[in-house]
Rosetta silent file (secondary structure, phi, psi, omega in degrees, C-alpha in Angstrom):
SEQUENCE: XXXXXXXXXXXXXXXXXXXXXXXXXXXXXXXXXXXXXXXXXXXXXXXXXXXXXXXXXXXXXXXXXXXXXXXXXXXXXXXXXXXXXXXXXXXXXXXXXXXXXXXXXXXXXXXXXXXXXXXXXXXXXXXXXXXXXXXXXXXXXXXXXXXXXXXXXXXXXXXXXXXXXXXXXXXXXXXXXXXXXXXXXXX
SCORE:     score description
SCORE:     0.000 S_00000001
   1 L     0.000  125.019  171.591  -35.876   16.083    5.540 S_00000001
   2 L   -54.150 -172.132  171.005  -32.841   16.974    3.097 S_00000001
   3 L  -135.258  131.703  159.174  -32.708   16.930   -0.338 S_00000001
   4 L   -71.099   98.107 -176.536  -30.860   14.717   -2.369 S_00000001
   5 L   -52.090  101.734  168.127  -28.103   15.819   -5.132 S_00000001
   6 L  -109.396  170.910 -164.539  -27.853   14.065   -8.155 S_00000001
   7 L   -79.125  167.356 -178.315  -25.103   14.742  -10.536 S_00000001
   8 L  -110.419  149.521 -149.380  -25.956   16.294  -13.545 S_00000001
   9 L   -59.385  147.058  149.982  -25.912   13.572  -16.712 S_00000001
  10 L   -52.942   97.282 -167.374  -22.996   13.222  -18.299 S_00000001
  11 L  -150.215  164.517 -176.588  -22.461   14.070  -22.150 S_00000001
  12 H   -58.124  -39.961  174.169  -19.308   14.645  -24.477 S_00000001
  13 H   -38.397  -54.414  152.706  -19.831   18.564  -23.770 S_00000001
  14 H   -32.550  -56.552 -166.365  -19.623   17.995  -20.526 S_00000001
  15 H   -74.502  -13.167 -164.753  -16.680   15.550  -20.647 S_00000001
  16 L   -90.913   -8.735 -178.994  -14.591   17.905  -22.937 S_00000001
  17 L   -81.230  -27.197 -154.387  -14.306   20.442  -19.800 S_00000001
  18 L   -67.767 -178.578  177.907  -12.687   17.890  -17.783 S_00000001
  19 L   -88.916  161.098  171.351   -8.740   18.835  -17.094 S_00000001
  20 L   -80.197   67.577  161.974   -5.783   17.213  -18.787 S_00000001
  21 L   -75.428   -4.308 -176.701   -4.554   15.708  -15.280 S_00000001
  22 L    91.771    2.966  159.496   -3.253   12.314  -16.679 S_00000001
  23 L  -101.589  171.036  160.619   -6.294   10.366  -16.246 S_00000001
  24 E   -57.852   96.765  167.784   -8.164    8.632  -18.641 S_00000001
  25 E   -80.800  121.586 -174.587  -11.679   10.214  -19.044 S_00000001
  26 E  -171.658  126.400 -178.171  -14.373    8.176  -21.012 S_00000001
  27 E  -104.048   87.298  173.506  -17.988    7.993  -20.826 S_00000001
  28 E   -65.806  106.784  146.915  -20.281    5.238  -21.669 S_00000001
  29 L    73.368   46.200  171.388  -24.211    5.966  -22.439 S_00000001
  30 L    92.803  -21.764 -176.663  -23.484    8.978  -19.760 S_00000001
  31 E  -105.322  143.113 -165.783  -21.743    7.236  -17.310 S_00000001
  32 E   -97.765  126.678  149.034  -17.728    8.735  -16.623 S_00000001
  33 E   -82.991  118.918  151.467  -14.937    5.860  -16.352 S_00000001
  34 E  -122.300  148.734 -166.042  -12.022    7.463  -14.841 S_00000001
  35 E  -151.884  128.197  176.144   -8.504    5.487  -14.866 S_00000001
  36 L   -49.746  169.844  176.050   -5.238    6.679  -13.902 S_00000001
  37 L   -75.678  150.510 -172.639   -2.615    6.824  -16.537 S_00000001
  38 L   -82.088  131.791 -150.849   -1.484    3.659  -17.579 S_00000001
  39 L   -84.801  153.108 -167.745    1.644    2.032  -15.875 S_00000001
  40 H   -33.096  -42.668  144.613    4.881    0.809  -18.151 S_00000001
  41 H   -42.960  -39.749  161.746    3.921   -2.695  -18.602 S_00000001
  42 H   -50.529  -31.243  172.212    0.827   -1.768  -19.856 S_00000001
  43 H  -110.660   -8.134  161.272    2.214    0.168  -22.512 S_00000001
  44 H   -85.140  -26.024  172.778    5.000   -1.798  -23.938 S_00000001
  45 H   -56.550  -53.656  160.460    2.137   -4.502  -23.932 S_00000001
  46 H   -29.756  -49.640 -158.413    0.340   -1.712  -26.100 S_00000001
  47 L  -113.126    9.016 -171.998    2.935   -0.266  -28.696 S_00000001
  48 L  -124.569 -148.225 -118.739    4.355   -4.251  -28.921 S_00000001
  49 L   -29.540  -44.269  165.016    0.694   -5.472  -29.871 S_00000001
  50 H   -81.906    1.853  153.680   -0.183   -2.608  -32.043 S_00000001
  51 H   -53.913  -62.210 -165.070    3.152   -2.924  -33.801 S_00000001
  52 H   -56.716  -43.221 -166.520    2.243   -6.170  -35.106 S_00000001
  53 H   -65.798  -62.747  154.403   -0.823   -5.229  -35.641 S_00000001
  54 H   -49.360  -55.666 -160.991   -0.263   -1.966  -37.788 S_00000001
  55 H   -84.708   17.278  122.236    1.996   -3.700  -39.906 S_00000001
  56 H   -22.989  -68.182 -177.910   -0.939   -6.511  -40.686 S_00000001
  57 H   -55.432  -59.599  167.236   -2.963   -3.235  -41.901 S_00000001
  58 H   -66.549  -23.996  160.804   -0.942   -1.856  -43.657 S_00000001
  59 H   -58.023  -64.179 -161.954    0.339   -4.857  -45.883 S_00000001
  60 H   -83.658  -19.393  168.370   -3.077   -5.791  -46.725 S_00000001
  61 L    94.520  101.303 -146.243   -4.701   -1.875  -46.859 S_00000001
  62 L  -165.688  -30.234 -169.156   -7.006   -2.885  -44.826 S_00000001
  63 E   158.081 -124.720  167.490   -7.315    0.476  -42.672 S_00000001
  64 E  -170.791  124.661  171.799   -5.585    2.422  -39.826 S_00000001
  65 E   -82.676  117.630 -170.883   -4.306    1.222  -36.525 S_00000001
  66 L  -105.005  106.430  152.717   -5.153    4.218  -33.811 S_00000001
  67 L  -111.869 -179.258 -171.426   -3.563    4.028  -30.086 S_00000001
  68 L   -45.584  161.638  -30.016   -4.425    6.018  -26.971 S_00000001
  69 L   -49.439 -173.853  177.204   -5.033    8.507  -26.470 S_00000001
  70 L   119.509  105.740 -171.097   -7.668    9.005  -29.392 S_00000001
  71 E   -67.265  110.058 -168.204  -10.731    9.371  -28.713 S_00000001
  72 E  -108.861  110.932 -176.734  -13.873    7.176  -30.284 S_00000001
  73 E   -88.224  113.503  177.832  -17.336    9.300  -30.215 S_00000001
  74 L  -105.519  -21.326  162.894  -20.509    7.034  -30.512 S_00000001
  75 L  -172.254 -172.976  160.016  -23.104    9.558  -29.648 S_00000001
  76 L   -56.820   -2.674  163.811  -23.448   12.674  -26.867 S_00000001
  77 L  -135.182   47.673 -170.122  -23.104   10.590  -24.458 S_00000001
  78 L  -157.561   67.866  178.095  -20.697    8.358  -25.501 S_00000001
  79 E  -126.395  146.209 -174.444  -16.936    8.420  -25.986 S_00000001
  80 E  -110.948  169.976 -178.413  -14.046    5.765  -25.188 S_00000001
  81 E  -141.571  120.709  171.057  -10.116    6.157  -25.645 S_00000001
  82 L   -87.935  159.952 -179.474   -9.416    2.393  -26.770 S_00000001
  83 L   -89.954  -35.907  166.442   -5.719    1.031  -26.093 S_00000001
  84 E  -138.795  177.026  151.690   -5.868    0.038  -29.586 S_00000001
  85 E  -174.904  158.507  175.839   -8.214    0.072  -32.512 S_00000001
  86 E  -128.404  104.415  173.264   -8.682   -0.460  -36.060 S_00000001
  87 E   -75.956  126.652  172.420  -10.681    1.776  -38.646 S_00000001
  88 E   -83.537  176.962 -179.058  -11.409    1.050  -42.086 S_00000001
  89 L   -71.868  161.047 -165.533  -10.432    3.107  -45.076 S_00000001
  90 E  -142.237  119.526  155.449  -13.424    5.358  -46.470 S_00000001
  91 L    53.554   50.793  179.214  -13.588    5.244  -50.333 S_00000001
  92 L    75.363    1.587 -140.722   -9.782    3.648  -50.074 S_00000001
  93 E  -116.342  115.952  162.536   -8.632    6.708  -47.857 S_00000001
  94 L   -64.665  160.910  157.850   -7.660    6.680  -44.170 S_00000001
  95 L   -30.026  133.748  168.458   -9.689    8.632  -42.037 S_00000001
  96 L   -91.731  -24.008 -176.790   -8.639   12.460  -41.723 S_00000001
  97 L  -150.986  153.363 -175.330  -10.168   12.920  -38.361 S_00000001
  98 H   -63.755   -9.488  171.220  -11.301   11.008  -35.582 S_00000001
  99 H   -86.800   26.721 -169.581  -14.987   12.116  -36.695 S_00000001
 100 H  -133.264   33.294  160.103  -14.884   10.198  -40.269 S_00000001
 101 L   -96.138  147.827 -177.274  -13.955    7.229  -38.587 S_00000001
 102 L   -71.420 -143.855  163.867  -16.318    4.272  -39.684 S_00000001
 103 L   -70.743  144.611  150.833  -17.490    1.154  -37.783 S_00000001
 104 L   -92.322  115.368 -157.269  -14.464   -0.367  -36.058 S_00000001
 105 L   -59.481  -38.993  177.088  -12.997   -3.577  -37.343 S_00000001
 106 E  -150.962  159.836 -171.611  -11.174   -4.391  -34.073 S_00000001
 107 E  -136.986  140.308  162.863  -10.701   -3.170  -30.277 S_00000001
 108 E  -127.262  128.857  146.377   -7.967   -3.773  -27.841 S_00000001
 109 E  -113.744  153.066  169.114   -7.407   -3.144  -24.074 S_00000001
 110 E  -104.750  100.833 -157.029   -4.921   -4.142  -22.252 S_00000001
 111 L   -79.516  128.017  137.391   -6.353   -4.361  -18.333 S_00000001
 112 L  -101.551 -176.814 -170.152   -4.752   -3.053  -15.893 S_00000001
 113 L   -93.421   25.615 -169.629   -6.528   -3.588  -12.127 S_00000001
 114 L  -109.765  -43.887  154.782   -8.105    0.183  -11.872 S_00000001
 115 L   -36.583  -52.687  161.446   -9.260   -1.006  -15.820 S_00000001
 116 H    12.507  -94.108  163.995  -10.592   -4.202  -15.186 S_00000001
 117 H   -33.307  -73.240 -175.344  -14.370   -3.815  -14.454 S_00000001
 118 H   -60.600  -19.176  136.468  -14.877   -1.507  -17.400 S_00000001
 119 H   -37.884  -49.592 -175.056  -13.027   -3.327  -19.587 S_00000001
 120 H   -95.270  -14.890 -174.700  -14.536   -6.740  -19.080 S_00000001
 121 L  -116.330  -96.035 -140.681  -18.516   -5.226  -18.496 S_00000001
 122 H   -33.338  -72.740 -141.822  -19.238   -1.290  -19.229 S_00000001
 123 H   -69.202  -46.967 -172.233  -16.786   -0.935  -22.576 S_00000001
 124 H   -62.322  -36.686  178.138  -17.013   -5.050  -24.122 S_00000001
 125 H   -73.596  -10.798 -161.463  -21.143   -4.416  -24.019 S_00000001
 126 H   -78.437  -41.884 -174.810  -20.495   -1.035  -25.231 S_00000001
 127 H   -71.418  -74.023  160.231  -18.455   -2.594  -28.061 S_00000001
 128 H     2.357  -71.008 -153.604  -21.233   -5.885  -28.300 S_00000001
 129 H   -72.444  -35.119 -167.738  -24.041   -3.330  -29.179 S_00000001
 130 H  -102.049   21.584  157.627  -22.020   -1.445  -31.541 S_00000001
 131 L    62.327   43.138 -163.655  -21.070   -4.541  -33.755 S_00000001
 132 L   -83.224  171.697 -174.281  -17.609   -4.212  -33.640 S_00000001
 133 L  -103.938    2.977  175.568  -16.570   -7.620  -34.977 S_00000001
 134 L  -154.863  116.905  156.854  -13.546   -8.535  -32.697 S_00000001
 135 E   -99.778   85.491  168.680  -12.573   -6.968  -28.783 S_00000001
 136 E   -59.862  109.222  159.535   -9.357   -8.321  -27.639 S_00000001
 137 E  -122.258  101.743 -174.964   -8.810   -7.813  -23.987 S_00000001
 138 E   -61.328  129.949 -165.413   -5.222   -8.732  -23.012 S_00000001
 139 E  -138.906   81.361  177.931   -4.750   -9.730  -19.618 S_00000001
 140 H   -51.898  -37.392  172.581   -0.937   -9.407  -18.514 S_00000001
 141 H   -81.496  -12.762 -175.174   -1.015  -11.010  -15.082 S_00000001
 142 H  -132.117   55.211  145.286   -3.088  -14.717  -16.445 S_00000001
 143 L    18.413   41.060  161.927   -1.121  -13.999  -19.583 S_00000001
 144 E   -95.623  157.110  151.869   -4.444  -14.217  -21.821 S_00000001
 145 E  -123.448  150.302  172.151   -6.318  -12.698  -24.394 S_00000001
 146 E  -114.013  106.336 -164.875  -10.092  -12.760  -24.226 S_00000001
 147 E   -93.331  154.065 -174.787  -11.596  -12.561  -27.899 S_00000001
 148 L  -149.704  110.388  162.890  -15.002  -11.364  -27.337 S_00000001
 149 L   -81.124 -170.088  174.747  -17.653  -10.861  -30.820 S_00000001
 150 L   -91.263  -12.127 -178.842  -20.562   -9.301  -30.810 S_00000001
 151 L  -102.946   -0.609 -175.055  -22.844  -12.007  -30.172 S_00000001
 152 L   -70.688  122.425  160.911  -20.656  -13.829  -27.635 S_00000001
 153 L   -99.477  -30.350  171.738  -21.920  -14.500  -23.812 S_00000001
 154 L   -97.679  177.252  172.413  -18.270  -15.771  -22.701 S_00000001
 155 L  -106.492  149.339   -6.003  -15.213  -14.618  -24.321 S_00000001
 156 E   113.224  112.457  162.779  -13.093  -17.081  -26.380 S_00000001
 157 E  -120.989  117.586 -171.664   -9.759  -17.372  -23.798 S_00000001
 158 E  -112.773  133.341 -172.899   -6.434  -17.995  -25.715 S_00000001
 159 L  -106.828  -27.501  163.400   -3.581  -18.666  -23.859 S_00000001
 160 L  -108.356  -20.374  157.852   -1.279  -19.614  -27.079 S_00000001
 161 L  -106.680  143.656  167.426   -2.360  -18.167  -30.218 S_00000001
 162 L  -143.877  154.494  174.408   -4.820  -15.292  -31.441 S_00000001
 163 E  -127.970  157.020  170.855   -5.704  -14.696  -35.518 S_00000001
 164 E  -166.801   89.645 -176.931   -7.018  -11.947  -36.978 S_00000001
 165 L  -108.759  108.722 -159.249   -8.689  -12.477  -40.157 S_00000001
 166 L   -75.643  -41.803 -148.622  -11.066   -8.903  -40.767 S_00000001
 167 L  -139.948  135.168 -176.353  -11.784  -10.452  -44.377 S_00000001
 168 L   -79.810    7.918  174.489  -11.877  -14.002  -45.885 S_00000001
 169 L   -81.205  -49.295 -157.582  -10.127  -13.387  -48.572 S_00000001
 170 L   -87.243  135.055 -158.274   -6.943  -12.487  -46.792 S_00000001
 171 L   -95.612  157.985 -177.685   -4.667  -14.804  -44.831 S_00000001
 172 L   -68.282  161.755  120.917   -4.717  -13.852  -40.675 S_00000001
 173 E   -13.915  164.330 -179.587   -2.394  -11.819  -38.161 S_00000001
 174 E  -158.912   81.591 -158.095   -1.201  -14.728  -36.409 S_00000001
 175 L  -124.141  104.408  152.664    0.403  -13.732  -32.922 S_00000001
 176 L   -19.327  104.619  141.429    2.411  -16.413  -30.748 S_00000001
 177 L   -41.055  -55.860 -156.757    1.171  -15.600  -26.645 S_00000001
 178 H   -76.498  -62.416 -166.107    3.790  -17.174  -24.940 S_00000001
 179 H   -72.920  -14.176  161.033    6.218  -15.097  -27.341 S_00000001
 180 H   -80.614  -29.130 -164.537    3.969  -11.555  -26.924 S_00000001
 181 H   -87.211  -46.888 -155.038    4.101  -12.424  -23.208 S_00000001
 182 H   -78.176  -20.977  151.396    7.491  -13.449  -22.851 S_00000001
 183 H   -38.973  -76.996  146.837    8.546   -9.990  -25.083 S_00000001
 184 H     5.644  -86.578  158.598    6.678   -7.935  -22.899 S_00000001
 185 H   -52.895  -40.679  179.254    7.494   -9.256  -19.822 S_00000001
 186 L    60.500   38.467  155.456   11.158   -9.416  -20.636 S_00000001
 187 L   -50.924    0.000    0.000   10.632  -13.446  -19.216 S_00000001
């Protein structure tokens, strides 16, 4: 009878060996996501959504808008590269390094189909449990966004508008779909 080989666990030590081949490396609670590099729609979807998005943040001070790569560490066995994301300021200060970032106020992916699963399960519970208070996952082929909270069993699917109000004092981000899509798209 043979013996059966299991991998050995997964932890950010581990994951920091792998090579800089152009995929995406990211480990949830131990388990490694790997995803090819992301293809040119995907990333004008990206830098056009976190456009808008930084300059939300920064009018109101509100934090610092991070995209990929940049890496978010939640424990030893736990780091993600978000498409987008938003950190608050510490004592009125952005962050200096990705370890002094705080809770994050918002998450984005953009799905691609190698992205998909882990996007929509592994990463939105990973985000769920860790309170973030809004996960946007933009979905370029059904032209959607899926707002997802932390306490949410569906996601919230907007096909013409999404807000983004972090604080109630403060009036929202306010971003037109059909005009993110048809930008994008070059419709």
């Amino acid at each position: 009878m043979g013996m059966v080989e299991t991998a050995p666990e997964w932890t950010v030590e581990r994951w920091r060996d792998l090579p800089a081949d152009g995929n995406r490396y990211e480990l949830v609670e131990g388990q490694l996501l790997v995803t090819p590099s992301p293809a040119l729609p995907h990333q004008l979807a990206t830098f056009e959504l976190a456009r808008l998005i930084a300059d939300y943040v920064d009018r109101f001070r509100i934090g610092l808008t991070v995209i990929a790569p940049a890496d978010v560490e939640y424990d030893d066995r736990t780091v993600v590269e978000p498409d987008i994301f938003v950190a608050p300021l510490l004592e009125g200060r952005r962050p200096r390094s990705y370890a002094d970032l705080g809770g994050l106020l918002l998450v984005v992916e953009v799905i691609s189909p190698s992205s998909a699963r882990a996007d929509r399960i592994t990463k939105r519970r990973l985000y769920q449990r860790q309170r973030v208070p809004e996960y946007w996952i933009v979905d370029l082929d059904a032209r959607l966004v899926e707002r997802w909270r932390p306490d949410d069993d569906r996601p919230e699917l907007l096909t013409d508008r999404i807000e983004w109000q972090p604080a109630a004092e403060l009036s929202p981000l306010s971003v037109s779909l059909p005009d993110y899509f048809r930008k994008v798209l070059q419709e």
